[in-house]
C-alpha positions, 0 to 999 in steps of 0.5 A: 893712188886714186883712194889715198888721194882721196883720203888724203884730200877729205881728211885736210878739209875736215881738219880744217872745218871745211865740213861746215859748207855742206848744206844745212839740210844734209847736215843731219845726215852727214853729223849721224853717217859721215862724220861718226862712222868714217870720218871722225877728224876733227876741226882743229881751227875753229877759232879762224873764219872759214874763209881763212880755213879754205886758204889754209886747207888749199896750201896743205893739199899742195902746189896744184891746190894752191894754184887752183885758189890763185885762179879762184881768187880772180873769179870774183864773179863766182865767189863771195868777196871774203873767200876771194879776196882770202884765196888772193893771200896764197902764196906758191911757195914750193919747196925746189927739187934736187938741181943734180936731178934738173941737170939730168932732165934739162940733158934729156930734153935737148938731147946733150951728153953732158950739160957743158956741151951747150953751156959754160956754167950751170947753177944747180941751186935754183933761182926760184921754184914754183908749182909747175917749174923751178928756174936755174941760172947758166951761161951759154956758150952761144951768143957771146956766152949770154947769161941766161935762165932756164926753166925746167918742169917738176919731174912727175908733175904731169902725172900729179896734176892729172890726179888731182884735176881728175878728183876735182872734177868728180867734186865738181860734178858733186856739186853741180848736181847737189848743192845748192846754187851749184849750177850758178857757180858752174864748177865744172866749167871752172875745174875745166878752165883750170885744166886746160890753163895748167896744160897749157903751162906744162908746154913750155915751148908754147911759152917761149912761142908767146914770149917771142910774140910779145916781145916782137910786139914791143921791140922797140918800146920805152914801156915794156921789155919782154927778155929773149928767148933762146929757142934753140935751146927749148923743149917741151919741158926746158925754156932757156930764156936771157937772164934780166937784173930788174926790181920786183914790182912790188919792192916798193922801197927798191924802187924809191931808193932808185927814185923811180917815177912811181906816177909815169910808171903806173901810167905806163903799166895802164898803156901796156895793158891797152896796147896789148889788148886793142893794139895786138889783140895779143895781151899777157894774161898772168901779169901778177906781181912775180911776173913783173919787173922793173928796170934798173936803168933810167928810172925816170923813164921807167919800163917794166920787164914781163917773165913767164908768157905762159898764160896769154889771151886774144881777143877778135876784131869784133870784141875788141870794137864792143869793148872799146865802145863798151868803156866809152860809154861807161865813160860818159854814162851812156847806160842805153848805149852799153845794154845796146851793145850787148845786145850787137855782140851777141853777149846777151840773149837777142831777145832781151829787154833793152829797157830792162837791162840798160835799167839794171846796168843804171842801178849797179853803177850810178852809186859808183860814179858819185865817187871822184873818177880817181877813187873808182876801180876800173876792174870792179866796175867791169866786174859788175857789168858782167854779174849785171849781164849775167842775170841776163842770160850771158854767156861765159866769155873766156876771153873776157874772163882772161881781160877782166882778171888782168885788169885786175891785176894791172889796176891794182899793181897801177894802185900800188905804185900810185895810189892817185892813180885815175885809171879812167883818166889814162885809159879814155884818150887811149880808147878815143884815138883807137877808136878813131882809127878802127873807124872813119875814113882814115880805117876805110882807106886803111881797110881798102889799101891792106885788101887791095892785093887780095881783090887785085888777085880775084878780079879775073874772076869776077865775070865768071863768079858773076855769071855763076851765081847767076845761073844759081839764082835761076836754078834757085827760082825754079827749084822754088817754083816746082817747091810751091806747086807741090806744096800746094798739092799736098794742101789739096791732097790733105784736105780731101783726105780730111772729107773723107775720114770726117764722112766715113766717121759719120757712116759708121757711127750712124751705123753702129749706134742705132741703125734702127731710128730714124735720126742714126740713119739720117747720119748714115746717109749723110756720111754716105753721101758726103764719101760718094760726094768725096770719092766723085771730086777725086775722080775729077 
């Protein structure tokens, strides 16, 4: 399977140019060997920019490809911004699998004899299909005979993205080794990531784990409605979830027609983001257009519903702190402060110049504050701190990379929807009240009231933790003593050592050389005495 894959996959690329990105230097090579001998296909778009080419190329190779650009597209820190704002434009749109075939697996997985044992009603004609599942409407018997959806992973669908992942990473390696500036776009680690992001999302109990997360954390919220998940009724490739009647984000017209508050809805899409970040460390991290909804009721107090909690992201305290502080002094332009504080998280190298990076950062951002605060775009100026920081040495941070895309996502859906949008303007009070809390008094007694119980439970302990860790700081002291007196014996040790090898080296030359004149004999002699003198300090 493996070869005609393979040949599958070289043969898309080349009907669609895509030959044209080998390096120049081996293009004679390949025009003489490849592309006479084994290859002999054809572009057959030449007249579309190779941008566009990539895009097509990924939509013919697949469900799994197409995902892949998806991902690609928001690595904007890797890409050319042509290919990336290109790989943006795809669209997952996969034919469904047959609806008898899903009941049989949806019977399978929760272990039912017949379909109707758990549900009043079954569609087998699918709501929506995508690469990784397609999703059937159902009524439950349970609660009421709830409508609800289920979601069920593509049969065999493991298996193809084990295939393809496998050759992607060969490719990868390919050219990490080979091309140029493969190292820079890290490849590898990139096909890795994806990897890790499609299995993740073939467990859909993990996905109903996190949608129940979510949707404790906004209970009671006016901004974001997460639907129920019913896991009970959940495996690891069936999710039944409750059914929502929402309008897509993106149904600009639906929207107005429902006078919609398009300004507060936009803002609270903002809110949301900032909540799950710094609130719950706990934040959606797929927020595409086709994951969000909005409700149909009061839409002069809109909420947005959130589907497919398959990709989420956390960030610990100590990021959160940074990046916080990060934004307020992007806010006001404190350069110094912003290099600072990536030196005090560890993002850059400890030995990085202060002066150098608060420079570079100064350089990539002051064109962009002589726009109007509601022209500037909050994702692309976070883009640019991390392309500035990472001619710096910075690490990949995972976990930023997962924000910096669902930034993205929200600043442009927030921009969509208004486009007078100051993100900024939003976000700065939000930052500045959390802030507050996480320091001062009110976090200190806060810090102190939640830990009371723990040190309440060690305090017995305290003498005995006391007097221990007294008594290994005197072992500690007399360990350090007997370290230096034989320290200093090896020092004496190795210095004598030393006088002895210099005078056996003068008495064997002098020796050897000329034992006959006068001057090798004074050398002998003085060698001689200098290993007698040697030999007597050591009998002392």
């Amino acid at each position: 399977m493996h070869i005609s894959r393979l040949y599958k996959i070289m043969k898309t690329l080349l009907q669609y140019g895509l030959d044209d990105l080998i390096p120049e230097r081996w293009q004679p090579w390949y025009a003489q060997w490849t592309r006479k001998s084994i290859f002999w296909i054809k572009n057959k778009h030449p007249d579309k920019p190779v941008e566009a080419r990539i895009r097509l190329a990924l939509q013919d190779l697949g469900p799994v490809w197409v995902k892949f650009g998806q991902m690609l597209s928001t690595r904007r820190d890797l890409l050319p911004i042509e290919i990336a704002q290109e790989l943006a434009l795809l669209q997952d749109k996969v034919s469904p699998f047959d609806g008898e075939h899903a009941q049989k697996m949806i019977e399978k997985a929760l272990g039912l004899e017949h379909i109707s044992d758990v549900f009043d009603s079954f569609d087998k004609t699918p709501i929506a299909s995508a690469s990784i599942a397609q999703v059937h409407g159902a009524r439950l018997k349970a609660f009421d005979h709830a409508d609800v959806v289920i979601k069920v992973i593509r049969p065999n669908i493991r298996k193809t993205i084990m295939a393809d992942v496998t050759l992607m990473s060969a490719l990868a390696d390919v050219i990490y080794r080979f091309i140029p500036q493969g190292r820079r776009l890290r490849p590898v680690e990139v096909v890795r990531e994806y990897e890790k992001t499609l299995i993740d999302e073939l467990d859909l109990q993990r996905e109903a784990a996190n949608a129940i997360q979510l949707r404790r954390n906004f209970i009671d919220s006016d901004s974001l409605y997460i639907p129920e998940v019913y896991s009970d009724f959940c495996a690891e490739s069936v999710l039944v979830m409750e059914r929502i009647d929402g309008i897509p984000v993106n149904d600009m017209d639906a929207l107005q027609e429902q006078n919609t508050d398009l300004e507060k809805l936009a803002e609270r899409g903002v809110e949301v983001f900032f909540t799950q970040v710094f609130r719950d460390s706990f934040f959606h991290a797929d927020m595409h257009p086709g994951n969000i909804f909005v409700s149909r009721e009061t839409p002069s107090n809109p909420k947005y519903i959130g589907i497919d909690c398959g990709i989420v992201g956390t960030l610990n305290k100590e990021d959160k702190r940074y990046l916080a502080e990060n934004f307020i002094a992007f806010f006001n332009r404190d350069y110094r402060k912003v290099a600072e504080l990536h030196l005090d998280s560890g993002w850059v190298p400890a030995d990085t110049n202060v002066e150098e990076f608060e420079f570079a950062i100064r350089t990539v951002c002051e064109p962009i504050f002589q726009k109007p605060l509601a022209e500037i775009s909050f994702g692309h100026v976070l883009l640019n701190l991390f392309n500035t920081a990472r001619r710096f040495n910075m690490e990949v941070q995972p976990q930023l990379v997962l924000l910096q895309k669902t930034l993205l996502y929200i600043e442009g859906l927030g921009r969509q929807l208004y486009p007078q949008l100051d993100l900024w303007k939003t976000a700065k009070p939000f930052l500045e009240a959390w802030l507050k809390q996480q320091i001062g008094p009110k976090a200190v007694i806060r810090h102190i009231k939640d830990n009371l119980p723990f040190w309440g439970e060690k305090l017995p302990e305290l003498p005995d933790l006391i007097y221990d860790n007294l008594k290994l700081t005197k072992r500690a002291q007399k360990e350090n003593e007997a370290l230096k007196q034989l320290l200093v014996q090896q020092n004496k040790r190795s210095k004598q050592q030393n006088f002895m090898i210099l005078g056996s080296s003068f008495a064997i030359c002098g020796a050897v050389l000329y034992i006959g004149q006068d001057y090798y004999l004074s050398a002998t002699s003085m060698g001689v005495a200098l290993l007698v003198w040697f030999c007597s300090m050591r009998v002392r």
